[in-house]
C-alpha positions in Angstrom: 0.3 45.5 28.3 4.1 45.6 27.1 3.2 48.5 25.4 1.7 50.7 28.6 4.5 49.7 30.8 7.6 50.2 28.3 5.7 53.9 27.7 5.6 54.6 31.4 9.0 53.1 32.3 10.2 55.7 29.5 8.2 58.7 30.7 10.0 57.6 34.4 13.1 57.5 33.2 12.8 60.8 31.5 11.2 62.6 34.4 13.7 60.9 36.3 16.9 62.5 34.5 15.0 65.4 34.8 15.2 66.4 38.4 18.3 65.6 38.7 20.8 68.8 39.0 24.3 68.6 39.2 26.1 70.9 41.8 28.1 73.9 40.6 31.5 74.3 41.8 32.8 77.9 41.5 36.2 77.2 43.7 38.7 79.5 42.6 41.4 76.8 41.8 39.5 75.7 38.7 41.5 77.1 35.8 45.5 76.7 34.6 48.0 76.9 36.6 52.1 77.3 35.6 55.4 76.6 36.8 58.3 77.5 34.5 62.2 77.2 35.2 65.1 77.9 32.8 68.5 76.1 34.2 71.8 76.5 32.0 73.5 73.3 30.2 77.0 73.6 30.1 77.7 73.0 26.0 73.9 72.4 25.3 72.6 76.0 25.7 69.5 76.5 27.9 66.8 74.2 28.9 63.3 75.6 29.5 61.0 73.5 31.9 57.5 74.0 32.1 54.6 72.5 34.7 50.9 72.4 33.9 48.1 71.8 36.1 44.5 72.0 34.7 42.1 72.2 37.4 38.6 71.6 36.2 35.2 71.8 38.3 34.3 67.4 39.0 38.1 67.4 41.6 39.9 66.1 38.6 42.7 67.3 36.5 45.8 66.9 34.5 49.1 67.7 35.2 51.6 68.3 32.4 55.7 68.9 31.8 57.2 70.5 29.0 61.1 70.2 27.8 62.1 73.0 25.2 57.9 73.2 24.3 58.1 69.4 24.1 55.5 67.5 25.7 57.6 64.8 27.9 54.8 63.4 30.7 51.3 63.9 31.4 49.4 62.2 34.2 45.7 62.8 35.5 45.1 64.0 39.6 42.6 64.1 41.8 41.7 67.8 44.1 40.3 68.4 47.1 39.9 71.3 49.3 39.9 71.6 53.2 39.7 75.2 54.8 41.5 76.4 51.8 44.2 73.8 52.0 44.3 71.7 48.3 45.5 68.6 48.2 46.9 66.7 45.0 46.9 62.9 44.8 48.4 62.3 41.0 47.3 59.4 39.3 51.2 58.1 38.6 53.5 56.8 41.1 56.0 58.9 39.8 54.8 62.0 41.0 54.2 63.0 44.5 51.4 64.0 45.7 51.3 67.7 47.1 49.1 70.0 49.6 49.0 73.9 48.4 47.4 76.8 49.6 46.1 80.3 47.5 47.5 83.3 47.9 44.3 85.2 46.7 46.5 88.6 47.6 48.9 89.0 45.6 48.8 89.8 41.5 49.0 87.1 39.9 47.1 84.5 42.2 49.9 81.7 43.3 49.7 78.5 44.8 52.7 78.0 47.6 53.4 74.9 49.4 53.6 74.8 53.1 57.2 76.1 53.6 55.8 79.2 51.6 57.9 78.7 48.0 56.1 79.6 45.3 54.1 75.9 43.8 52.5 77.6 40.6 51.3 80.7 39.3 47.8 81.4 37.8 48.1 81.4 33.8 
């Protein structure tokens, strides 16, 4: 009797997993995104910044800074999307969280904040 029920909780469990579909998310945020500012050091030279924000298709990402090509923080955020406002909630305390809009017009694709500056560019 162990037998017949451990085979059919198995064959449940299989048909189970199954049927299951996870939903696609095409939303044309998903991707990399870039932010990079050069400022002048007076007697160091130049310092390049960069920004990262990987966008994947689950509403989570990462967000990374660069100094000079050196990796100095990382943190993980959260996405969401409301009539094609995004909102960022960062997983530090350090960070503040941001809401973006797309500017689907223009070549390449930006992300501005609600005053209009440029946020990030699409890589």
């Amino acid at each position: 009797m162990k037998k017949l029920f451990s085979l059919l909780s198995i064959i449940g469990i299989i048909a189970l997993s199954n049927c299951s579909q996870i939903p696609e998310n095409n939303d044309p945020i998903l991707g990399i995104w870039a932010k990079t500012e050069i400022a002048t050091i007076e007697g160091k030279g130049t310092e390049t910044v960069r920004e990262e924000w990987i966008f994947n298709d689950v509403y989570l990402g990462r967000y990374q800074s660069y100094s000079n090509s050196k990796l100095v923080f990382y943190t993980d955020f959260k996405w969401s999307v409301d009539n094609g406002t995004y909102t960022i909630i960062y997983g530090d305390p350090q960070v503040t969280d941001v809401t973006v809009s797309m500017e689907k017009a223009k070549t390449p694709e930006i992300l501005t904040l609600g005053n209009g500056s440029v946020f990030a560019t699409r890589e």
